[in-house]
N, C-alpha and C positions, 0 to 999 in steps of 0.2 A: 504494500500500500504506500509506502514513503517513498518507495523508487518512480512509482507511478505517479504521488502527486512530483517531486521533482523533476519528472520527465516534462509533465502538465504543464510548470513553472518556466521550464527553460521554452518550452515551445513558444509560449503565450510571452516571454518576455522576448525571444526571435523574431515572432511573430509584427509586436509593437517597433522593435525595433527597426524593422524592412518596411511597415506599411507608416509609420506614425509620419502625419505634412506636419512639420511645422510651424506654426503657427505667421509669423510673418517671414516672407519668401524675399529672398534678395532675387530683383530682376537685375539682369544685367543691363549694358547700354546695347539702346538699339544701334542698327550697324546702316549706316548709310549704303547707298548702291558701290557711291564710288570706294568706300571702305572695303566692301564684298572683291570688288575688281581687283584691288589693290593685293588683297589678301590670296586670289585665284592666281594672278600674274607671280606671285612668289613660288605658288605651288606647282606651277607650269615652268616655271623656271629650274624649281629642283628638279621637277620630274626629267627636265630634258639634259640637267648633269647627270642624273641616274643612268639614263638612257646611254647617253655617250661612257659612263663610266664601263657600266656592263658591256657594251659594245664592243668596248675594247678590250674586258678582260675574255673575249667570244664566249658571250653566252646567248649573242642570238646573230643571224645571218644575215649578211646585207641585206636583202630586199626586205626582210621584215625590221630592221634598223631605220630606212629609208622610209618606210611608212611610216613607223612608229612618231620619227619628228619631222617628217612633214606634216601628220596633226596635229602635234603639239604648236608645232611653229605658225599652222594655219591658226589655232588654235588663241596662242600668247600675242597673233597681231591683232585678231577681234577684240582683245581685251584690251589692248594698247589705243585700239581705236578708239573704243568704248569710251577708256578713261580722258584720252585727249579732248573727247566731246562734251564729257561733263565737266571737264575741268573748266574747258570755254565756256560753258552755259555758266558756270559759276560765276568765273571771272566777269563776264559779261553783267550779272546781275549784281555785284558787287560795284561794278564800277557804272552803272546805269545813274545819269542825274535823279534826285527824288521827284514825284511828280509834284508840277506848281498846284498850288489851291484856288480854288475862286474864290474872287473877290480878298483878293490877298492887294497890300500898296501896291506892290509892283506892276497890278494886273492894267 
């Protein structure tokens, strides 16, 4: 009977322990688009040192090397693209005059 309720004990305190929310959740910070790019361009970037590292210790054969980072590479200019575009939209918006108001002196 004592091995049973100890089994009981340990389960049901496993149990709290796997399922219990917390009560207040730490959110993280939202991630902007151009943050996401930023973050994929790094990953595209190892990937295609991996790529070329492997490559040359032959572990895989030219044509399927050649493929591998021509989509990578297809791949890290969309992102380059991508980011150059929002970076312009930002800049852009950043350096936009404020609109004038009506019936302001100036008007």
């Amino acid at each position: 009977m004592i091995i049973f309720a100890a089994c009981a004990m340990f389960t049901l305190a496993a149990l709290v322990y796997i399922f219990w929310v917390p009560v207040q959740l730490e959110a993280s910070e939202e991630k902007t688009r151009l943050a996401y790019l930023r973050e994929r361009k790094d990953v595209v970037y190892e990937n295609l040192r991996d790529l070329n590292f492997e490559y040359k210790a032959g572990k895989f054969p030219e044509t399927d090397y050649q493929e591998m980072k021509t989509a990578l590479e297809t791949e890290a200019a969309g992102i380059l693209a991508e980011i150059a575009d929002l970076e312009e939209q930002e800049d852009t918006f950043h350096s936009a005059p404020a609109p004038r108001r009506r019936g302001s002196a100036n008007s």
